[in-house]
C-alpha positions, 0 to 999 in steps of 0.5 A: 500500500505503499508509494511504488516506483515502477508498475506494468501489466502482464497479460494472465492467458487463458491457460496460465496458471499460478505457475506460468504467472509467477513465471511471468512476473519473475521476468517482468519483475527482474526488468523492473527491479534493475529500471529502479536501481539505474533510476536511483542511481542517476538520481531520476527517480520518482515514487508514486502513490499506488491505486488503493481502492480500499474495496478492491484490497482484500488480504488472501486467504491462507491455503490449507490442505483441505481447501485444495480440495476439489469440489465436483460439485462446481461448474466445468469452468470453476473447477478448471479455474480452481486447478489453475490456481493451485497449479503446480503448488501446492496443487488441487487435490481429489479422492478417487474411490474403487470400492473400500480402497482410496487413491488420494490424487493431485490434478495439475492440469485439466480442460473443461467440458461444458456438455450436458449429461445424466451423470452423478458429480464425481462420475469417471467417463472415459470417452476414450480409454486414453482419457479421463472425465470427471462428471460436474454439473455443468459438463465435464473436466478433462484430467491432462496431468496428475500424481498419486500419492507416492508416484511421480507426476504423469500425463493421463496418458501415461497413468493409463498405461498402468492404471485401469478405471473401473466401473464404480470408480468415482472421485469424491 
């Protein structure tokens, strides 16, 4: 809330998530960061108040493990935004059940699906048996990139090649 010497925006695509944009703002910062030593150095630096409209300022909320959970309960476009945002720390987080045993997964990278359909939230679909979907309200999620417990982080593809989804399996 301070005055502030330099400021840019950076354009958040529409596949970004918390990891590309740190990415992004290490770079821009950098840049930034040695504009504001040459400016104090010769001497033309100027500090400016920041915009501070105070209903815009909100402190973040803290991350907790069980606020990383998906919620499958939530539209298509939701739940992809809420993986990007936990992506790739401390990463989105799911149960998938298979009768009394439980796989606890973290999903890194997914595509929303906005279809109709009859499925129960939480429903696996395999509209191809190298793909995975999640039921949700409104469609669909596309897993693209997770990691069991214990395991390596794979594309789907890849889990598939060891892993079989079961009739029952569902994510909760």
């Amino acid at each position: 809330t301070g005055k502030i010497a330099y400021q840019t925006r950076v354009e958040i695509g529409d596949r970004d998530n918390a990891g590309t944009i740190h990415d992004k703002l290490m770079l821009v910062g950098a840049e930034l960061m040695l504009k504001t030593v040459d400016a104090i150095i010769d001497g033309s630096i100027t500090l400016q108040a920041q915009d501070s409209d105070s209903e815009l300022l909100k402190p973040a909320p803290k991350i907790f493990k069980e606020t990383c959970r998906i919620d499958w309960n939530l539209s298509a476009k939701d739940v992809d935004y809420f993986i990007r945002g936990l992506s790739p720390y401390p990463a989105a987080h799911t149960t998938l059940e298979r009768g009394e045993t439980t796989f606890n997964i973290k999903v890194f990278d997914a595509q929303p699906i906005t279809e109709k359909h009859n499925y129960s939230v939480g429903t696996i679909v395999q509209p191809h048996p190298r793909q995975i979907d999640i039921a949700v309200v409104d469609g669909f999620i596309r897993i693209l990139e997770l990691q069991v417990q214990g395991r390596k982080r794979m594309k789907t593809t890849d889990f598939l090649n060891g892993f079989s989804i079961e009739e029952n399996d569902c994510f909760k």
